[in-house]
C-alpha positions in Angstrom: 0.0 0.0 0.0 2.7 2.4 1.1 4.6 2.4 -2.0 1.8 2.7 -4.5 0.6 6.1 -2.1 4.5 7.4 -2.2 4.2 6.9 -6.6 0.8 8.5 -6.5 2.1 11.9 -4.6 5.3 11.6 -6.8 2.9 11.4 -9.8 0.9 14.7 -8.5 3.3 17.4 -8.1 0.3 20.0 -6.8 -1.5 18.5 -4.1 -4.9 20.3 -2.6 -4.9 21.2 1.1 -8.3 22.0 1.7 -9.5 24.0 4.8 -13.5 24.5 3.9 -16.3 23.8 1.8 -15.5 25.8 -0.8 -12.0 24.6 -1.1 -13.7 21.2 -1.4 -15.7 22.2 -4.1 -13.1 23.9 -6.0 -10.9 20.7 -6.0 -13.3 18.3 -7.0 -13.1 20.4 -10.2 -9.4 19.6 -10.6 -7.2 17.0 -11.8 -5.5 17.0 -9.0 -5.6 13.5 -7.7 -4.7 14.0 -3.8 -6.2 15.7 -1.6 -5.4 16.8 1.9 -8.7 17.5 4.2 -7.4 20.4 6.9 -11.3 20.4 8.6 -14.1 19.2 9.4 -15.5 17.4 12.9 -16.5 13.8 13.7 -19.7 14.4 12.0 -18.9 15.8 8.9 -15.5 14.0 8.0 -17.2 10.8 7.0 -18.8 12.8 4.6 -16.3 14.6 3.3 -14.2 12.2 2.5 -16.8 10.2 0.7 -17.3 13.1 -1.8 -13.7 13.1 -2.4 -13.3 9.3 -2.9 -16.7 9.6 -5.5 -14.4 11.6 -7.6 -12.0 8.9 -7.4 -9.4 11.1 -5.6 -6.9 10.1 -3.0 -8.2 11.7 0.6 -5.7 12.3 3.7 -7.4 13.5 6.7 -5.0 15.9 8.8 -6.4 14.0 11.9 -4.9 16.8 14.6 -7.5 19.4 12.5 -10.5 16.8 13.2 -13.1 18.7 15.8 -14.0 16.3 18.7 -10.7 14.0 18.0 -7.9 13.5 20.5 -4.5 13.0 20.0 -5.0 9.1 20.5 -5.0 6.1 18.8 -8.8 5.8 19.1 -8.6 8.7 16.9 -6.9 6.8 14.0 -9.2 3.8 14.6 -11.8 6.4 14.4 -10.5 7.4 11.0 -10.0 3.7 9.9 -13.7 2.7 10.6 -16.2 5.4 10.1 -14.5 7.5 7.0 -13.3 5.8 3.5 -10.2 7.9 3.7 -6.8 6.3 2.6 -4.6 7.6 5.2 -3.8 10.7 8.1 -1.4 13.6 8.2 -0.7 14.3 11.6 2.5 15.9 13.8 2.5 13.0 16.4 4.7 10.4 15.8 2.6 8.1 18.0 -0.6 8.1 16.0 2.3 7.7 12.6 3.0 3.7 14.6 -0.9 3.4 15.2 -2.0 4.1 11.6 0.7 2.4 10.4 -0.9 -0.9 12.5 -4.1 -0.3 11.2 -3.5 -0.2 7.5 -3.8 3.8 6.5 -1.3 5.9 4.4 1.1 8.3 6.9 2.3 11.8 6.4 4.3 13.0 9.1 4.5 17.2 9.2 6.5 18.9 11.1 7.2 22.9 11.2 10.7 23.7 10.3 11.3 26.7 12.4 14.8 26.6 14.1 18.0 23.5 13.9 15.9 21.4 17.0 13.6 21.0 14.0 16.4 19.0 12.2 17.4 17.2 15.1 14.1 16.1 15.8 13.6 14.8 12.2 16.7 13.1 12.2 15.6 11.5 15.7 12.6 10.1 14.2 14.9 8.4 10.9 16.2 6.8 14.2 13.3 4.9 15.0 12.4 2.7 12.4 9.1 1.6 14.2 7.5 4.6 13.5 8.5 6.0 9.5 6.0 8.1 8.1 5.5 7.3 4.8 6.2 10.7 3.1 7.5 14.0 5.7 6.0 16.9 5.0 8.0 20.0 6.1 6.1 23.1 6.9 6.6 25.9 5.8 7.5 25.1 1.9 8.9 28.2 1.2 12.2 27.1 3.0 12.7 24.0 0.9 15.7 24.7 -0.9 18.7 24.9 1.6 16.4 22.2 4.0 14.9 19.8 2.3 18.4 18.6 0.9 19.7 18.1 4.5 16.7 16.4 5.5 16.9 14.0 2.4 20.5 13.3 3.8 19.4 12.6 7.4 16.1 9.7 6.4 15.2 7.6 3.5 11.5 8.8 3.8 10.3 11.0 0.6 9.7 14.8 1.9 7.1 16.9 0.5 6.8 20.5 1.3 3.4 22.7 2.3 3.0 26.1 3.5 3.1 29.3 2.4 3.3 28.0 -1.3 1.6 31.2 -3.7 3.2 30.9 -7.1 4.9 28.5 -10.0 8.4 29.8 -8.7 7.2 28.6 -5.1 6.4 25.3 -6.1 9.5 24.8 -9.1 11.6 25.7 -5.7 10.1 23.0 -3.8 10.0 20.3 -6.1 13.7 21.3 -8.2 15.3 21.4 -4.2 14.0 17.3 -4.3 10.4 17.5 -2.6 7.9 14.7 -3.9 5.5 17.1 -4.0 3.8 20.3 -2.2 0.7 20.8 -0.9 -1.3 23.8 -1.0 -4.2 25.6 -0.3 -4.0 28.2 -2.5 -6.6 27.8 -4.8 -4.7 29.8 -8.1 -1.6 27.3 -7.4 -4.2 24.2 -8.1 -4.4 25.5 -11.7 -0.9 26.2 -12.5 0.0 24.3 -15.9 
């Protein structure tokens, strides 16, 4: 499962980060094939993420954005059971080794601020219990000089997602050796 999720990012350099109805909407509309789901609450996830997989489309719940879920693994089995998405993004490692167990695509993010950010990443490429399937380094827009370090510190593909507005953002991003960016800028969904 893992490696046909890691091919279908590589294979959609522009992935859709979605933070309301609207942004939903708009998306469907795309050819974008991925989608990240940045809202919601326990009663309208399931739903959600059943329009996205209707249009056939790839849908990753950022679990830690979920109204009325906890940091926990019930929250994953939660996930797992009541929506038909295909995996979480999420900043704690311990719901990465839980979803992992149950069967669902992982995106690990983490915000790049400051060097502990690097040390913590490279920490994590420690423990090989819990790999993410793809990082995801937030923001985007510091990709270049980073994204080759953290390439040097794990084997896990990185993507990048944040603060991504324009083709030279996302040619940055994806010519420094991300996978892919994510975005939820609506104009950057469109860019040819």
């Amino acid at each position: 499962m893992c490696s046909d999720f890691v091919e279908k990012v590589e294979n959609t350099p522009i992935i859709a980060a979605i933070k309301n109805t609207e942004g939903l909407e708009v998306c469907l509309k795309t050819d974008i094939d991925v989608i990240f789901v940045l809202f919601g609450d326990v009663c309208s996830i399931p739903k959600i993420v059943k329009k996205i997989k209707d249009a056939g489309k790839i849908a990753m719940v950022h679990i830690d954005l979920i109204s009325g879920l906890s940091g926990k693994d019930i929250a994953v089995d939660y996930i797992k059971k009541n929506t038909q998405a295909d995996g979480i993004i999420t900043t704690k490692n311990n719901l990465i080794a839980h979803a992992k167990e149950v069967g669902l695509n992982t995106i690990l993010r983490y915000f790049v601020l400051d060097s502990m950010a690097l040390v913590n990443i490279e920490n994590q490429a420690k423990q090989s219990n819990i790999q993410p399937d793809i990082i995801e380094i937030i923001p985007g827009v510091v990709v270049p000089k980073i994204i080759k370090c953290i390439d040097k510190i794990t084997k896990v593909p990185v993507m990048a997602g944040g603060l991504i507005s324009d083709k030279e953002d996302v040619m940055n991003a994806l010519s420094s050796g991300a996978i892919s960016i994510s975005t939820t800028n609506q104009s950057v969904w469109f860019l040819d």
